[in-house]
C-alpha positions as CSV (number, residue, x, y, z in Angstrom):
1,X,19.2,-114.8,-163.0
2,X,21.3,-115.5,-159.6
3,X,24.4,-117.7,-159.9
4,X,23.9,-120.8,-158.6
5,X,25.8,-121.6,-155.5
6,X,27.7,-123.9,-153.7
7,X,26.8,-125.1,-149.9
8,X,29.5,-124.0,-148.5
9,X,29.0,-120.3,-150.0
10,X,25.2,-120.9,-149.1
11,X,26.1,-121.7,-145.4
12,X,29.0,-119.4,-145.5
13,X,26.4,-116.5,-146.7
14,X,23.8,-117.9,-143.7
15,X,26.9,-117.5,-141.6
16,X,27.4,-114.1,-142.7
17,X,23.7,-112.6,-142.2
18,X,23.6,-113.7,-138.5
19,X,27.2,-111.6,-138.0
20,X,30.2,-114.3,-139.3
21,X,33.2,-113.3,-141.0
22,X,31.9,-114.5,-144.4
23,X,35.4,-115.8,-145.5
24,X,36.0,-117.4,-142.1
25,X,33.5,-119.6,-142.1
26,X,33.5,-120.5,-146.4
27,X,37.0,-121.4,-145.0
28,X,36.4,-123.6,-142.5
29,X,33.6,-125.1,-144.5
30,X,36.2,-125.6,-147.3
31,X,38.4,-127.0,-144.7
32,X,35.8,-129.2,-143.1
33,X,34.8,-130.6,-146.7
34,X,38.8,-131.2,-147.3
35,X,39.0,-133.2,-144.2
36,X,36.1,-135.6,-144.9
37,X,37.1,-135.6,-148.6
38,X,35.1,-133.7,-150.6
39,X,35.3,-131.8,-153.4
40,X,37.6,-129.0,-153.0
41,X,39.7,-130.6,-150.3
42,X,43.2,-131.0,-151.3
43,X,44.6,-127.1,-151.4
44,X,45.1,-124.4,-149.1
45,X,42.2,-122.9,-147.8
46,X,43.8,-119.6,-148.4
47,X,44.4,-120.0,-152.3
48,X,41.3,-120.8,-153.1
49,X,40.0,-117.0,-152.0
50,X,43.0,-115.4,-154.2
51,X,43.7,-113.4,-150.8
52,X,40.6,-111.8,-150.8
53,X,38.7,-111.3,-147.5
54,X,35.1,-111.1,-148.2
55,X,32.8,-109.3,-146.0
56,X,28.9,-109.0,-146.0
57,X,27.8,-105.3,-147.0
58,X,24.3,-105.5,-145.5
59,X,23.4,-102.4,-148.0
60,X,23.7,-104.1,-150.9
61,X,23.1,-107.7,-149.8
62,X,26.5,-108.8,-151.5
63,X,29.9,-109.9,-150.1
64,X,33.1,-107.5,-150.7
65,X,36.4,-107.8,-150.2
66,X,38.1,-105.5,-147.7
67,X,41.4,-105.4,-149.1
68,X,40.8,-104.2,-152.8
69,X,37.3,-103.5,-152.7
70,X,35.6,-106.1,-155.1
71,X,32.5,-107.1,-155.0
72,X,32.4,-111.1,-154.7
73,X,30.0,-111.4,-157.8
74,X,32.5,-109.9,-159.6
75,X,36.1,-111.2,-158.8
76,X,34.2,-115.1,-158.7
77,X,33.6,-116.6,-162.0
78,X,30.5,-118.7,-161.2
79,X,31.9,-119.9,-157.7
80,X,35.0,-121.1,-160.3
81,X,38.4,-119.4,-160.8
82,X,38.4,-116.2,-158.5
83,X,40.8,-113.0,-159.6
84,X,43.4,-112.7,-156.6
85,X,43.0,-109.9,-154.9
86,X,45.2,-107.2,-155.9
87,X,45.3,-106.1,-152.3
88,X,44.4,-102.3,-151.0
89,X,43.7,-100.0,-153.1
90,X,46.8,-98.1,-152.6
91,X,49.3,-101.0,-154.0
92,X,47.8,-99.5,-157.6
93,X,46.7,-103.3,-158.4
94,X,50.2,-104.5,-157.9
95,X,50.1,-108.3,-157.1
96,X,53.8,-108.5,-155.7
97,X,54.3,-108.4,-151.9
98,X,56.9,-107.1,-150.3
99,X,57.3,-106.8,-146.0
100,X,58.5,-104.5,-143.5
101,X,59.5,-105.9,-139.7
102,X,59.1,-103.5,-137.4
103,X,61.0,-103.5,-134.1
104,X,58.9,-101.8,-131.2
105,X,60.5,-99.3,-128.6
106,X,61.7,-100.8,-125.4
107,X,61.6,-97.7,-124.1
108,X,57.6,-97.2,-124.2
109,X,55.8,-98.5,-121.2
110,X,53.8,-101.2,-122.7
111,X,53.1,-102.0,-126.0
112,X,51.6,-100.1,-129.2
113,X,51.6,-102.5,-131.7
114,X,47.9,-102.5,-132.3
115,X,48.4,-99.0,-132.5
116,X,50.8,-98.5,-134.9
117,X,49.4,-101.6,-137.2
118,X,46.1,-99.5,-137.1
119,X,47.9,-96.2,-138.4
120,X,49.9,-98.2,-140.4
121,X,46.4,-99.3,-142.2
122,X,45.4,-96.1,-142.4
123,X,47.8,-94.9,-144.9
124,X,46.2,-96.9,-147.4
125,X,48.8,-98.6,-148.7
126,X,50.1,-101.1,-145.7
127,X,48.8,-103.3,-143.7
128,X,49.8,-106.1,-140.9
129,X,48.2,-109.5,-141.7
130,X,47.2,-112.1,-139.4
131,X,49.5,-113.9,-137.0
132,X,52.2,-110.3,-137.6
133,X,52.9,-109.5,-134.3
134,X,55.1,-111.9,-131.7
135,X,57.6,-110.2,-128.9
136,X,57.4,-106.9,-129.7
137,X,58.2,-107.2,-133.7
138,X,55.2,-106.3,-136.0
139,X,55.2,-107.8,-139.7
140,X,53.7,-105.0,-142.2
141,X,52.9,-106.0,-145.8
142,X,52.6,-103.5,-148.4
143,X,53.6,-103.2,-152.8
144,X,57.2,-102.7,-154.0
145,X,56.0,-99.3,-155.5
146,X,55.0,-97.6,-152.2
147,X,57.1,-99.5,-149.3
148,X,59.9,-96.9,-149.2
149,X,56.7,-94.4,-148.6
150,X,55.3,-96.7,-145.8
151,X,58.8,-96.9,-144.2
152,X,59.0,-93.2,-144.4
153,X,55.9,-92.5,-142.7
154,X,56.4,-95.8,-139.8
155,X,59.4,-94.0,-139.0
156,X,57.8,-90.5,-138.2
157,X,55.2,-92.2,-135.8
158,X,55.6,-91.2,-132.4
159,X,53.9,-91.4,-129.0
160,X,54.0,-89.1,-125.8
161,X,56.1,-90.4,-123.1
162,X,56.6,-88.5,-119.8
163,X,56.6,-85.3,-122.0
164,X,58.2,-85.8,-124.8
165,X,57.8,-87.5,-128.2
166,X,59.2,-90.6,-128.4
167,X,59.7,-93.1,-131.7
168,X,57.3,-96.2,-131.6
169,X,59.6,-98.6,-133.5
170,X,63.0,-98.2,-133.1
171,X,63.9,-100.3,-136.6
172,X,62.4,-101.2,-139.6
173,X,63.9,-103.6,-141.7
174,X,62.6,-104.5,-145.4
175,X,61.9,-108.4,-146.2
176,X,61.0,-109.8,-149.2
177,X,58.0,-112.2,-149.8
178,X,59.6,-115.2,-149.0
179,X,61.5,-113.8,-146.1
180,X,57.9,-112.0,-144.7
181,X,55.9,-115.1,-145.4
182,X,58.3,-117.0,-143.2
183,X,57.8,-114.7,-140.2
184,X,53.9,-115.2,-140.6
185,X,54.5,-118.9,-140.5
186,X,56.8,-118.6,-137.3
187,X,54.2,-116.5,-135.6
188,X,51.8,-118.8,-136.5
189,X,52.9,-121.9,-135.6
190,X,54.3,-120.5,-132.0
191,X,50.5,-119.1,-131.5
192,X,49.4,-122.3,-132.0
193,X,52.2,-124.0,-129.4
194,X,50.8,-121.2,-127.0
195,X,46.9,-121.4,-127.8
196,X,45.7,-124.1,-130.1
197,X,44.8,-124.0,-133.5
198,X,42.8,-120.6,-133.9
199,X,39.0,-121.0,-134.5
């Protein structure tokens, strides 16, 4: 028997189907219900997902999160309590969060910070979260067991320059939660000064 749902999962799920970001728009419709006070209203959007960033797997007709790979159905208690997310698959299902701040090359031409946050992803075991780039410093997050691994491998990625092989990031300095969650905040709130709220 389905699990009965919510309306802001069903419109979420509606939203989804026609090509939404599921967790985008259960967020805003979480949002929207906290604004007008309704149930639900009164915490950060973000908590109430555990982290998780649920996508719709047309396949199987269920949502999945991106990060750790759970299925929706089964992180969700009955659109209760949700499971955080334990984050990608590489962290080994460890909760804690530590950051890396990488410093890009002056040197390079122009920038390759969408590059090197797209390697960075595909190691598996890093990645950079929203609002983690701002004037040429990328924010990476990854686990405590396999950071010094990330770092390792950041440090080895190079691109061709007029010939010769040339480092991408030029530092790469270790934060801890706290410290990383504060640079998302900055870079937030001065893409907001620049842009408006995000949609």
């Amino acid at each position: 028997m389905p699990k009965k749902q919510n309306t802001n999962a069903q419109r979420a799920r509606e939203a989804a189907r026609r090509g939404s970001k599921y967790t985008r728009a259960l967020r805003s419709a979480a949002a929207e219900g906290a604004a007008w006070g309704t149930a639900g209203g009164g915490d950060r959007a973000d908590d109430r997902f555990g982290g998780h960033e649920f996508e719709y797997e047309q396949t199987t007709d269920l949502f999945r999160c991106t990060e750790c790979r759970v299925y929706e159905v089964v992180a969700r208690d009955a659109d209760g309590p949700i499971a955080p997310c334990t984050g990608l698959v590489g962290y080994g299902g460890d909760t804690e969060r530590v950051y890396l701040l990488l410093t890009e090359n002056p040197a390079l031409p122009y920038s390759y910070g969408t590059a090197v946050a797209t390697i960075v992803r595909g190691t598996g075991i890093g990645r950079a979260p929203r609002f983690s780039w701002r004037d040429g410093r990328l924010l990476v997050e990854s686990a405590p067991s396999v950071v010094a691994d990330l770092a390792r491998r950041i440090k080895q990625i190079t691109v061709p320059v007029g010939g010769l092989q040339v480092p991408a990031v030029v530092s790469v300095d270790h934060l801890t939660e706290d410290a990383g969650k504060a640079v998302i905040a900055e870079n937030y709130q001065a893409y907001v000064a620049e842009y408006g709220e995000p949609a």
